[in-house]
Structures are given as structure tokens and as C-alpha cells.
C-alpha positions in Angstrom: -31.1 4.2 -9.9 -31.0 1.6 -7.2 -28.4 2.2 -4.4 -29.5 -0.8 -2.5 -27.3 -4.0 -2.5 -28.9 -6.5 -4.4 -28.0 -10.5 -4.0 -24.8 -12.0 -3.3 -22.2 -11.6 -6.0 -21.2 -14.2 -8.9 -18.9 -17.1 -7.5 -15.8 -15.9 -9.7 -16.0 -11.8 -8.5 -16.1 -13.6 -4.9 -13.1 -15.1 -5.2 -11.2 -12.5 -7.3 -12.3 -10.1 -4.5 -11.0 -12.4 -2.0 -8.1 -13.1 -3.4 -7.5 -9.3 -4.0 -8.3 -9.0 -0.5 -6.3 -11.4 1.6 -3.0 -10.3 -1.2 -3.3 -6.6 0.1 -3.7 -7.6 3.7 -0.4 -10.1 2.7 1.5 -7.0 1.3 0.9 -4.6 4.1 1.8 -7.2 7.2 5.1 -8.4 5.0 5.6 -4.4 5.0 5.0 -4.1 8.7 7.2 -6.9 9.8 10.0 -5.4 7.8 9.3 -2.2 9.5 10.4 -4.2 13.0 13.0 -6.7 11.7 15.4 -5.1 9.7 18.3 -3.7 11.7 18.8 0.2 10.9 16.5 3.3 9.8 18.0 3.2 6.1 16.9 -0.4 5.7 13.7 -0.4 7.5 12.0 2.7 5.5 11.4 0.9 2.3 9.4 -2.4 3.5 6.2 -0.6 4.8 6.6 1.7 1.7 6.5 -1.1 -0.6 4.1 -2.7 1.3 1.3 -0.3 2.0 1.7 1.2 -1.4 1.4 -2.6 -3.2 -1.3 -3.8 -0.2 -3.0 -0.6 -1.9 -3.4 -1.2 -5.1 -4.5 -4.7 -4.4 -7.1 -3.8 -1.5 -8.4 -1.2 -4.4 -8.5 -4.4 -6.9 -10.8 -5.7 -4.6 -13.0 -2.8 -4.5 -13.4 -2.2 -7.7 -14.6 -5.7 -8.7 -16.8 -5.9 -5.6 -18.8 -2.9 -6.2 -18.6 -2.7 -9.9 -20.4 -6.4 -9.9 -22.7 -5.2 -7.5 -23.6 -2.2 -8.6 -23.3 -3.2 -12.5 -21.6 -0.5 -13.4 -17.6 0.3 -13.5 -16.8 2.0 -9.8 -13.2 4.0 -10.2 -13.8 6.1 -7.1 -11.8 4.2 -5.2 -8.7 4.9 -7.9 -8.2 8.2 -6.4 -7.1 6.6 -3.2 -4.6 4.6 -4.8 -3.0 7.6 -6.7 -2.8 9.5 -3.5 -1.2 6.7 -1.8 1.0 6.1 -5.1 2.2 9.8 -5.4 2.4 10.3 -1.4 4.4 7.2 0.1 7.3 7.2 -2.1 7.6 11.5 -1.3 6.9 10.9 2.5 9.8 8.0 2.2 12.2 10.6 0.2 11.4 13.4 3.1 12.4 11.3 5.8 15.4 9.2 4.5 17.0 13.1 3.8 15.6 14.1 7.3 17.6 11.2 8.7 21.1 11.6 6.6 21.1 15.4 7.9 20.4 14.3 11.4 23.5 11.2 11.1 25.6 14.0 9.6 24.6 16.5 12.2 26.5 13.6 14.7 29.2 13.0 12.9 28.2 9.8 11.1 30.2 9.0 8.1 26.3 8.0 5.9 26.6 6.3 3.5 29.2 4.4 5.0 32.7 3.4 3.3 33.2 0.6 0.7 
């Protein structure tokens, strides 16, 4: 078994691993500038969610092709980061949103508010 890298890779994993690439790095700034534009906690906890959890999947796209080309055979090590991230993000955003509705009703806060 050869564990050294070998030659550059074929012209079309390049560019799907690009493309993976630069669309994870898309999802997780889009994610982060929610974070710091919208206007209250309940509204800001779900862009970096969706974006680091997306941004993810697509970064680990990219892996996969890149080193299953270049090591010819399929690499799905990097699947197990994804699933953490996948089972971990949306439980970490359900512990905090109920963190902050006990803290707003702890002041007195009608949350949610009236319709």
C-alpha cells in the first residue's frame, strides 16, 4: 500500500473539489454574517446553524473526492465528521434557544411575543 501522494489529480475531481470547496466556505460566511446581522437572539441562532452544518457537508464533498481520487480507493473517514456535526448543531441550537426562553421569562418577557 502506497501512502504517498502520487501526481496531481484528474481536471474534473479538481474542479468538483473546488467547487465543493469554495460552496462550503460560501455556506459557513453566509451563516456567520447572519450570526451579526439579524436583529435578536431568536433570529440569529439558526443562520450559523444552517450554515456550518450545510458548509459541512459540502467541505466533506470535497474531501471525499479529493482523497478518494488520490488515493484510488473510496475514503468515508471524513463522514463521521459530518454526522457529528449533523446530530450535534441542531441539539446545541435546541439547548440554547430553551436556555434563552427560560432566561426572557425569568425577566418577565412575554416570549413568543403576541399576535
Amino acid at each position: 500500500m502506497n501512502d504517498f501522494i502520487v501526481g496531481p489529480l484528474p481536471l474534473w475531481a479538481e474542479i468538483l473539489t473546488a467547487v465543493f470547496a469554495v460552496l462550503g466556505a460560501a455556506f459557513a460566511a453566509v451563516g456567520s454574517f447572519g450570526l451579526v446581522r439579524l436583529p435578536t437572539f431568536f433570529r440569529r441562532v439558526h443562520a450559523p446553524t444552517l450554515g456550518a452544518t450545510l458548509g459541512v457537508w459540502c467541505i466533506t464533498l470535497a474531501t471525499i473526492i479529493y482523497f478518494s481520487v488520490q488515493g484510488a480507493s473510496l475514503f468515508l473517514h471524513a463522514l463521521l465528521i459530518a454526522l457529528l456535526v449533523a446530530l450535534t448543531a441542531p441539539v446545541t441550537t435546541i439547548f440554547l434557544m430553551r436556555a434563552a426562553l427560560f432566561r426572557e421569562r425569568q425577566k418577565g418577557s412575554e416570549v413568543p411575543p403576541p399576535t
